[in-house]
N, C-alpha and C positions, 0 to 999 in steps of 0.2 A: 456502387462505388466505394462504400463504406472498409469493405475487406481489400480492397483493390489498394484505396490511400493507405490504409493503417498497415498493411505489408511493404509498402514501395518505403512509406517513413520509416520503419524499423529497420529495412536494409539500407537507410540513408540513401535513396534515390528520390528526394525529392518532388511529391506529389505537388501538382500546381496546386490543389487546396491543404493547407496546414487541418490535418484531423486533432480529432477531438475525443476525449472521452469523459466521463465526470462517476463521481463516487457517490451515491445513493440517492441522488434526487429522483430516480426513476424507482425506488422501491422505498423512499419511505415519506416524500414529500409528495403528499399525495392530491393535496390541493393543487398544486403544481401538476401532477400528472391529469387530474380530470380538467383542467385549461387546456392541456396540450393535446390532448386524448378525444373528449369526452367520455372517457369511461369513466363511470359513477366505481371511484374502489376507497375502498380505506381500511383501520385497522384489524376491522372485522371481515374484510373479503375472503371467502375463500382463497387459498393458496393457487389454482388457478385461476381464478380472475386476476389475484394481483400479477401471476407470471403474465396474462395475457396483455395488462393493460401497459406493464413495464416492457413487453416488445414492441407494444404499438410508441410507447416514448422516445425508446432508443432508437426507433426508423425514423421516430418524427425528426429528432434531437440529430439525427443524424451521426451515432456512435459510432467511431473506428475501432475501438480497442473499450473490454468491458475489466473491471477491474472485479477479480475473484480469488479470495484466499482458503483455501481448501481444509488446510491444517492449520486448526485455531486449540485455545486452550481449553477444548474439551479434551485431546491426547494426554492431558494431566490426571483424568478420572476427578475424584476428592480431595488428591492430595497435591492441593493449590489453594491458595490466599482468596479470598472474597472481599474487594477491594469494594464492593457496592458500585453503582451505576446512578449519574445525576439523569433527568431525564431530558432526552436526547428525540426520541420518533414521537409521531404524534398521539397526544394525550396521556403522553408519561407511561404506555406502557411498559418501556425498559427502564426504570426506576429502581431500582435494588438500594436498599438501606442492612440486606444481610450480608456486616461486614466480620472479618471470623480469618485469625492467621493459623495453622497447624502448627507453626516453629511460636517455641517460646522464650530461645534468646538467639544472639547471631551464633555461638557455637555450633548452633544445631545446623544455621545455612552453612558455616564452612566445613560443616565436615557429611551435605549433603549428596549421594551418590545416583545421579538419576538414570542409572543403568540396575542400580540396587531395588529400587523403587517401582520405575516403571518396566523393566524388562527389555527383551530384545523385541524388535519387529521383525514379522512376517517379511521379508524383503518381496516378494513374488503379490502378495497380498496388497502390499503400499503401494505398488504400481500399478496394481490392479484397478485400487480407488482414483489415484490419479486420470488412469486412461479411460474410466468407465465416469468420471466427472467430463473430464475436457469433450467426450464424446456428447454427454445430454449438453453440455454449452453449446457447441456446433450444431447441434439438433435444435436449439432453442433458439438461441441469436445468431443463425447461418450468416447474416451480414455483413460481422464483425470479426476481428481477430481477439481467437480466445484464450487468453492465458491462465493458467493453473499459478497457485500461488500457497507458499508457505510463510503464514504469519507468525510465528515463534520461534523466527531464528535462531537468536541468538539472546540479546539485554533484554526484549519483548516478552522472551519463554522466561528470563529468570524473573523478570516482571509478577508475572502470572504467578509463577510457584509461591515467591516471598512475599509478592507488598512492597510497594515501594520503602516504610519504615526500614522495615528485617532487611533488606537487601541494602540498603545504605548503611545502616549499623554495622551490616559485617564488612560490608565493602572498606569502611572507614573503617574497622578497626582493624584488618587484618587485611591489606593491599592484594598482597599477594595469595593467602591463600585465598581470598574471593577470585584473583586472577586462575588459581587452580580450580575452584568449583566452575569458572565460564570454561576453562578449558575440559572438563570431563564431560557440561551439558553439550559442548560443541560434538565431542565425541557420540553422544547420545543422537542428536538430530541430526547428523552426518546420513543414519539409516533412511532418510528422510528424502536425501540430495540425492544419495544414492541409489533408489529406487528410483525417485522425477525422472533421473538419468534417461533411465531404460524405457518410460513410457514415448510412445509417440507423441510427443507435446513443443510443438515449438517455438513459445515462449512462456516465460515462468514469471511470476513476480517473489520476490526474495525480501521480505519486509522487514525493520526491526529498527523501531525507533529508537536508536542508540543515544539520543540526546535531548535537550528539552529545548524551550524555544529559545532561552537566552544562551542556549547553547551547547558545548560541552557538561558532563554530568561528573566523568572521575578524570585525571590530569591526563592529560594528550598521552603521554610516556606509558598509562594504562591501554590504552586505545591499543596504542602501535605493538604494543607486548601480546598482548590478549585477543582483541577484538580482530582489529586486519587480517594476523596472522588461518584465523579461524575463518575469516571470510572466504579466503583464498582455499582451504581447502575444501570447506562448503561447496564451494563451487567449480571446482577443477574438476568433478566426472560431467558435469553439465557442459561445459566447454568444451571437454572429449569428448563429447557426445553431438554437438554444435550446437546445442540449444541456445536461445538471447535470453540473456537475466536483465530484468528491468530490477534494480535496485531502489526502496522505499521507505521513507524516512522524514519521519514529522520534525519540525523542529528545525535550528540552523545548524546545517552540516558544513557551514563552507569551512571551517579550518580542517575538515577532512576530505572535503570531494577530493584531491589528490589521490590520497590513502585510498579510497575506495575505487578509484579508478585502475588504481595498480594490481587491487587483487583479482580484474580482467572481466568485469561486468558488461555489458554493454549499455546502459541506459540509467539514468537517474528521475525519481521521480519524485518533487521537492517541493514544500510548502514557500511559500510568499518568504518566510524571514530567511531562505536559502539564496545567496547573492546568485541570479540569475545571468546577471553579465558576466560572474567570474566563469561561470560554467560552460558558456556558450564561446569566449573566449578561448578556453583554454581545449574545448572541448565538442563545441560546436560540431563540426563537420565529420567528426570520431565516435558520437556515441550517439544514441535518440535524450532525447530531453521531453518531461512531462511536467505540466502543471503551471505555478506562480502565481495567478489569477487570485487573490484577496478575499477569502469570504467575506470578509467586514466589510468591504465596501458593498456586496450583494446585500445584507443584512441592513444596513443602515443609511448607505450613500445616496446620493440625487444622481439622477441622471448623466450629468457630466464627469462625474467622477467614475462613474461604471463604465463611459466609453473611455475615458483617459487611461483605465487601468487595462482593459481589455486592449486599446492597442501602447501603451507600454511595452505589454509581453510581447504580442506581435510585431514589436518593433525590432525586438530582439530574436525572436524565434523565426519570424520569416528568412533570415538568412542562413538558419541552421536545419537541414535536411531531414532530421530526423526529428523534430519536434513538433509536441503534439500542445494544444491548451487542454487546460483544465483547469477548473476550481481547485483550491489548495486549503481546506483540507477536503470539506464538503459543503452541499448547498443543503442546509440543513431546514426541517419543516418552518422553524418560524422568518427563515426569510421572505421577506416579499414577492408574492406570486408578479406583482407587475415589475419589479426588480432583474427577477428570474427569470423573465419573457423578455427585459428589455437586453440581459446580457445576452442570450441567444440570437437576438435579434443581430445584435450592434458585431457577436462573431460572424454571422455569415453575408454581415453584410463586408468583414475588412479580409475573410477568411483566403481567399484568391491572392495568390503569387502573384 
């Protein structure tokens, strides 16, 4: 039923149960997986076991849609910013403290050329990864619906290259030409859209945290100059192509879910501080909806408050066709395993239309 709901909700048909997906409790909360499981896996498992014990999660968990982003900031090689890693999976394996920028004022960001640097792509080649990924997903998790995804759109890929410092320094010092360096990297990862295009893939996730949680990052006026415009054409062969772009964005986007809606995405997928009524509102029965669901309250709430917030969303989402729940951001290893059993619980118990 899992592929059956999470296709009917993307074409907004309305499956009698609201699906569900969630972002890395099945591969790196691992106490959480051997509850659900019994399978004894952790940091140390071989890479199949933990793929085995993460499919036996997602049947248990009952996953419609798996969230996967193909193209990360390894496409940069060396010549990207090591911004260090707090630690995140369990026992602090991903911990990085090697932090090291290659720019040494903003000069050097606005006048960086990432067709100079990194070169052209294979187009035949990018498609090739694409279709030869989506295909071991369906091999893997046949269940679900599997989407391919690019994490370096756009603010996310200049992310990566600069630092946050270097990229605000130039951004503030020089508006515009920073708006010139987003438009020649847009130019750059277009080869990117446009390869996805041509694979047989149909649905993509299109990621790029354009904002922070309190909100907007550079003045709206930058947004609509820069940002939208390159959205739209990011994604124009995928739409001539018919593919569904789920759109993905930490942080409060709602002074722009508009904006984003125009450049012809089909679905939004939005942390807790994303106004969830406006969205459903404006946009409900027009687009798929993902997510909302509080990690803090899995992390640290009592019981009551983990079913309040659980059907909050559901209060809102059961009238919108295309919505799915999910944790927002993630359910990360130090939350509570009895927490994390009780939110599963309390969805499949309100989960039914």
């Amino acid at each position: 039923m899992s592929h059956e709901d999470g296709w009917a909700a993307l074409n907004l048909e309305m499956p009698k149960r609201v699906p569900r997906t969630e972002f890395s409790a099945h591969d790196y909360h691992f106490e959480l997986v051997r509850a659900v499981t019994g399978i004894k896996v952790d940091v140390e498992s071989a890479d199949e076991d933990r793929i085995e014990a993460c499919q036996a999660f997602v049947r248990a968990w009952n996953y419609d849609l798996l969230f996967w982003t193909q193209i990360e900031a390894s496409e940069f090689g060396d010549m990207r910013t090591s911004m260090g890693h707090a630690a995140y999976a369990v026992e602090g394996v991903d911990y990085d403290d090697n932090i090291h920028c290659p720019f040494d004022d903003p000069s050097e960001v606005l006048a960086f050329d990432p067709w100079e640097v990194y070169g052209e792509r294979d187009k035949r080649e990018l498609t090739r990864r694409f279709q030869d990924f989506y295909r071991w997903q369906c091999a893997t998790f046949p269940t679900n619906v599997n989407p391919v995804g690019i994490y370096i759109s756009l603010i996310t890929g200049l992310t990566y290259i600069f630092g946050w410092e270097m990229m605000l320094l130039a951004a503030g010092m020089d508006p515009e030409g920073f708006g010139g360096l987003t438009n020649r990297y847009a130019s750059w990862i277009q080869q990117y859209y446009d390869a996805l295009a041509e694979a047989e893939v149909p649905v993509v996730w299109s990621h790029d945290d354009m904002v922070w949680t309190e909100g907007a990052i550079f003045h709206p006026d930058w947004y609509r100059k820069y940002v939208f415009p390159n959205y739209e054409k990011l994604w124009a062969p995928l739409i001539e192509s018919g593919t569904k772009i789920i759109y993905v964005c930490d942080g409060d986007y709602t002074k722009f879910i508009d904006d984003v809606a125009a450049c012809g995405m089909h679905g939004f997928w939005f942390e807790v501080f994303t106004d969830m009524e406006y969205i459903a509102e404006r946009y409900g029965q027009t687009h798929v909806m993902i997510g909302n669901v509080d990690t803090r309250v899995l992390l640290d709430g009592t019981r009551e408050q983990i079913r309040a917030e659980v059907e909050r969303c559901m209060a809102i989402g059961k009238q919108c066709p295309g919505y799915f729940i999910s944790v927002s951001n993630h359910i990360p290893p130090n939350t509570p395993v009895e927490n994390a059993l009780y939110y599963n619980e309390v969805y499949e118990e309100l989960c039914w239309r």
